[in-house]
C-alpha positions in Angstrom: 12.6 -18.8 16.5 9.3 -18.9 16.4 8.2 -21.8 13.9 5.0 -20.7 11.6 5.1 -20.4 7.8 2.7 -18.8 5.1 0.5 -21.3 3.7 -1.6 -18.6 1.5 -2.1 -15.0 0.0 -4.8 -13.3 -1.6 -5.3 -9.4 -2.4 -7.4 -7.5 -4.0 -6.3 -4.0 -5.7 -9.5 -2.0 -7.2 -9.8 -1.4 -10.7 -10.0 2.4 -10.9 -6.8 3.6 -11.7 -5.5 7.7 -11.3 -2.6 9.3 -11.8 -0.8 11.9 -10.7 2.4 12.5 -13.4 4.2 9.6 -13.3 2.3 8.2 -10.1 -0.5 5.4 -10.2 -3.2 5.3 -7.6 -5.6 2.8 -7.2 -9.6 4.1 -5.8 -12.5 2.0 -4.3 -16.1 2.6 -6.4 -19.0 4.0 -5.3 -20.8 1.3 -3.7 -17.7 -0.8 -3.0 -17.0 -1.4 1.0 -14.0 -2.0 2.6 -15.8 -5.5 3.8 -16.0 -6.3 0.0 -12.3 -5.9 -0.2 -11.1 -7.6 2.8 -13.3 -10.5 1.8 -12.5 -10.5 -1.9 -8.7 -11.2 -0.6 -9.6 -13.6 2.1 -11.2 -16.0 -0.4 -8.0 -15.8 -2.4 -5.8 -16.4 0.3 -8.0 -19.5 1.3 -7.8 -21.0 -2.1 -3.8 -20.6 -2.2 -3.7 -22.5 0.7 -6.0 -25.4 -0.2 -8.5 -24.1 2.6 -12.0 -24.2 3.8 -13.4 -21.4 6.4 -13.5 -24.4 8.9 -10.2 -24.9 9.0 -8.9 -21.9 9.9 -9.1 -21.5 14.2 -8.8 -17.6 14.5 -8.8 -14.2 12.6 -7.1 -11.1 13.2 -8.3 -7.8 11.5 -5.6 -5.5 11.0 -6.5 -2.8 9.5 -5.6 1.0 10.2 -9.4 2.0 10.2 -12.2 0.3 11.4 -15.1 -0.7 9.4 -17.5 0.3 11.9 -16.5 0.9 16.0 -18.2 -1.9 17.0 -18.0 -4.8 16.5 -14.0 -5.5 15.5 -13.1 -5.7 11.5 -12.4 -9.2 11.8 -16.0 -10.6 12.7 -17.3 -8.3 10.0 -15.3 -10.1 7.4 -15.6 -13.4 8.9 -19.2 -12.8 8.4 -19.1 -12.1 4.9 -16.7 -15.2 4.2 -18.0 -18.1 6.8 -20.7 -16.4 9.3 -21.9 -20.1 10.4 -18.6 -21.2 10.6 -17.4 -20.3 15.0 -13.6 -19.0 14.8 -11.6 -16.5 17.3 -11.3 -13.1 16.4 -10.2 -9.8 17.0 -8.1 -6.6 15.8 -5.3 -5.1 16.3 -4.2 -1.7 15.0 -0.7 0.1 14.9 -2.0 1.3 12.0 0.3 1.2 8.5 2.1 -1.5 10.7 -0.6 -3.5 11.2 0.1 -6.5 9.2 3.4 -7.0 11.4 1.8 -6.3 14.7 -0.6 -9.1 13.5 1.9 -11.7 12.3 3.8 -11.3 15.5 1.1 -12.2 17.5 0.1 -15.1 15.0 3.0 -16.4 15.4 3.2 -16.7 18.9 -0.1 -18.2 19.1 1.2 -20.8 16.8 4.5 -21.2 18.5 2.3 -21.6 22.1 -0.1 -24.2 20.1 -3.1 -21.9 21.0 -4.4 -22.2 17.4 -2.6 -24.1 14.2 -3.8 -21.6 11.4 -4.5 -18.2 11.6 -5.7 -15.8 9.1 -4.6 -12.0 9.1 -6.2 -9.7 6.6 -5.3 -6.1 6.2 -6.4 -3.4 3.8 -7.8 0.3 4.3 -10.3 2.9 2.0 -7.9 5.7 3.2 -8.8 8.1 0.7 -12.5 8.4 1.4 -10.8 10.3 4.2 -8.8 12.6 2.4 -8.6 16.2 2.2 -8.3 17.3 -1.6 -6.1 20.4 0.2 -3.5 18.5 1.4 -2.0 17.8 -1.8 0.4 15.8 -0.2 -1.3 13.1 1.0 -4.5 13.5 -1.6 -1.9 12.2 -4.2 0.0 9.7 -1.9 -2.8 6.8 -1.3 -4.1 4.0 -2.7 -6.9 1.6 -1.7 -6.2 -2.1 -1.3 -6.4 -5.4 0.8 -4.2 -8.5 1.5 -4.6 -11.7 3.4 -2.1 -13.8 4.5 -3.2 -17.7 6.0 -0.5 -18.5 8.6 -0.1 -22.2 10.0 2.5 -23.7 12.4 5.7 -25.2 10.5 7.0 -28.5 11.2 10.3 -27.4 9.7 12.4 -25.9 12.8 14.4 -23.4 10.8 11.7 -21.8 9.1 9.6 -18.6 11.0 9.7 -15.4 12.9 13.4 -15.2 13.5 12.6 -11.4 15.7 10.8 -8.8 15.9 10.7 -5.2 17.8 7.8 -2.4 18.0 8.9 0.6 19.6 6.0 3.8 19.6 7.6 7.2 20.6 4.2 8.8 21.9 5.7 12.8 21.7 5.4 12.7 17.8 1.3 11.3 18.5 -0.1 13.7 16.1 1.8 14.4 13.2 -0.6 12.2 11.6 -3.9 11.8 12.7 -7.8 11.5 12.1 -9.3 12.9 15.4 -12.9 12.5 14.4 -15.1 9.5 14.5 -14.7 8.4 17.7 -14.7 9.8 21.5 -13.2 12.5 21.2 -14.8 13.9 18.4 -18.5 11.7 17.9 -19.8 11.4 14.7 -23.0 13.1 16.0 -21.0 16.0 16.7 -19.6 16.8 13.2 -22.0 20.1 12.0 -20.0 21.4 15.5 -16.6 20.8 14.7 -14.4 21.6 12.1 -14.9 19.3 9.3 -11.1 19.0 9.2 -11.0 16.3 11.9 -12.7 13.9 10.3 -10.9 13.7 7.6 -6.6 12.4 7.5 -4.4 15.1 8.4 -0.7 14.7 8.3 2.2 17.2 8.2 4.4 15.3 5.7 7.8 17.3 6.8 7.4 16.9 10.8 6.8 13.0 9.9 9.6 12.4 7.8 11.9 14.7 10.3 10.3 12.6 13.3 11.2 9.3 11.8 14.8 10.5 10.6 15.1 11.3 14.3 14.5 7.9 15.6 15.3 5.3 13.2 18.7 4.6 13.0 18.8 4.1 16.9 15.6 1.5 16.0 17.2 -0.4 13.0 20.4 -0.8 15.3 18.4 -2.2 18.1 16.6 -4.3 15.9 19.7 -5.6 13.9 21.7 -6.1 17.2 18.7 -8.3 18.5 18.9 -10.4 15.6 23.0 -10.9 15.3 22.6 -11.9 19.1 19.6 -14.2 18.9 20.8 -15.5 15.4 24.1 -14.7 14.2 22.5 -13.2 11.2 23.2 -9.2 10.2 21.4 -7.2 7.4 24.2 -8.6 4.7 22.2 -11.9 5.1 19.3 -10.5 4.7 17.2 -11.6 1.4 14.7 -9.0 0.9 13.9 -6.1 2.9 10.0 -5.5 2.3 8.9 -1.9 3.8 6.0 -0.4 4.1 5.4 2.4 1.2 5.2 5.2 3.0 5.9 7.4 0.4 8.1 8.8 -2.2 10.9 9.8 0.7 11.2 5.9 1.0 14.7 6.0 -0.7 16.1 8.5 1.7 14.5 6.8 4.9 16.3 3.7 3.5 19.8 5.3 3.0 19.5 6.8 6.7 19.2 3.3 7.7 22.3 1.9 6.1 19.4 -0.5 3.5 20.9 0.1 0.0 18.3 0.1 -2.8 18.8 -3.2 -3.8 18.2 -5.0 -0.9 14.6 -3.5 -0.9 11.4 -3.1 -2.4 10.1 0.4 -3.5 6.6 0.1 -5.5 5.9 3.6 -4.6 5.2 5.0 -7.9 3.2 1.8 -9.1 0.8 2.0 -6.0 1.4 4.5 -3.7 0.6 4.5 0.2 -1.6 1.7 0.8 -1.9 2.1 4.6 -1.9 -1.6 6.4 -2.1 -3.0 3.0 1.2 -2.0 1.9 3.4 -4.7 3.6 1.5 -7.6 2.6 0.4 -6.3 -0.7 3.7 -5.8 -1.6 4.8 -9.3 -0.1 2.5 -11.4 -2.3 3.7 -9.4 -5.0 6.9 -10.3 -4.0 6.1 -14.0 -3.8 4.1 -14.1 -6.6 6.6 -13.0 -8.8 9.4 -15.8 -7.4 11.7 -12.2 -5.9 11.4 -14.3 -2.7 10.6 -18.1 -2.0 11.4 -21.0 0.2 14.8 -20.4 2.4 14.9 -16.8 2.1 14.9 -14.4 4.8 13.2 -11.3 4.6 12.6 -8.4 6.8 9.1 -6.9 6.8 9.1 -3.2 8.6 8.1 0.2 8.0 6.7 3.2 10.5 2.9 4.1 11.5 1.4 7.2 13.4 1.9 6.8 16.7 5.3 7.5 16.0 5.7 3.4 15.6 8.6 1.6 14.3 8.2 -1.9 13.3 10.6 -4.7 12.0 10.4 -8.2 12.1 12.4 -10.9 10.1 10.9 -14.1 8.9 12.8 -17.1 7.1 10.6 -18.2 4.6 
């Protein structure tokens, strides 16, 4: 057990709406940043938890794409919300699994007393990087942002119970965006083929790759949980995944999760890349599905391949 609890929650969800039949997707303006998102969710998530910037020792940005390469997402944001105010920060990135990645960490910084509250914020303009070919994906994804505030608990029964990351490096590229960065410079684009700077996923070799390795994964991850808690997915309140995409329901029967034991807000807001787990958590809380007590299991798969789980009493 590591003790931390969340103190606050802000997102922010942009106002143009499309649809694709009975799918809603959500679209960043022209002229709206991913900065102005991020921030926009950060304030609420300060105000939840009855916050000032100065109070809070150390950000993590954990987003699936960067803002810019340098410097890290976090110090961006931090200097739209507080850029007087001095703080630690720094990303991390296992892309649609970010959030988790992030909150584990947190909460071993909190659990080590390195810092007493620690803000993650999450959220992605995935489909500025679209490719209007791939249907697939071009009707999948949804821009949005969420921000969690994190503080050590004083209650010893409430935190990260566990938590496992596992990254199966062979199935690397079944979704990718090579462009941008070393391999593929910005400066090099009237080159290359436009095609790698935009997302580019092979929805089928995906879904087969994860069918491939989950089960092993859940029952690694379950078996560390029974052993370091006595708990099992029967005592499990809420299972919140990432919303990968409309396949959700048969990634969660593979798994042994029946359907209502989890959330699936697929068809309200599609893909929202690192968004999607917290987004759909303070959703979760702010509708009273989950509260004080509970024990809920956040998880969900990036590129990489990565797997993700980690259970937190609430």
């Amino acid at each position: 057990m590591r003790p931390c609890e969340i103190a606050g929650w802000g997102t922010h969800l942009p106002a143009q709406v499309v649809t694709f039949g009975d799918q809603t997707r959500y679209r960043i303006a022209d002229g709206v940043g991913q900065v102005d998102m991020l921030a926009d969710a950060v304030h609420g998530a300060l105000d939840r938890a009855g916050l000032r910037p100065v109070d809070i020792d150390c950000v993590i940005g954990a987003c699936a794409g960067d803002i810019q390469p340098i410097p890290c997402t976090a110090a961006l944001v931090w200097e739209r919300v507080a850029p007087h105010t001095p703080v630690a920060a720094f990303d991390v990135n296992s892309t649609c699994t970010s959030f988790i990645t992030a909150l584990d960490i947190a909460s071993r910084y909190l659990a080590d007393g390195e810092y007493e509250r620690i803000l993650i914020v999450s959220g992605d303009v995935g489909t500025r990087f679209l490719d209007p070919d791939q249907r697939e994906s071009f009707e999948l994804f949804s821009d949005a942002a969420a921000a969690f505030v994190v503080t050590r608990s004083t209650q010893p029964d409430r935190g990260v119970l566990t938590s496992l990351q596992q990254t199966w490096a062979d199935h690397a590229h079944d979704t990718e965006i090579r462009g941008g960065a070393s391999l593929a410079p910005a400066q090099q684009y009237a080159d290359r083929d436009p095609g790698d700077y935009r997302f580019d996923m092979d929805g089928r070799r995906a879904l087969r790759s994860m069918a491939t390795v989950l089960p092993g994964f859940f029952e690694a991850f379950f078996g560390r949980l029974t052993a370091r808690t006595g708990l099992a997915l029967a005592d499990v309140d809420l299972v919140v995944p990432h919303q990968a995409s409309r396949a959700l329901g048969l990634v969660m029967r593979r798994i042994g999760i029946p359907p209502e034991q989890y959330v699936d807000r697929v068809r309200e807001y599609g893909n929202m890349v690192s968004a999607s787990v917290p987004f759909v958590l303070a959703r979760c809380l702010d509708e009273g599905r989950i509260g004080t007590g509970d024990v809920i299991l956040l998880c969900g798969t990036a590129a990489g391949l990565t797997a993700n789980a980690l259970a937190l009493r609430l």
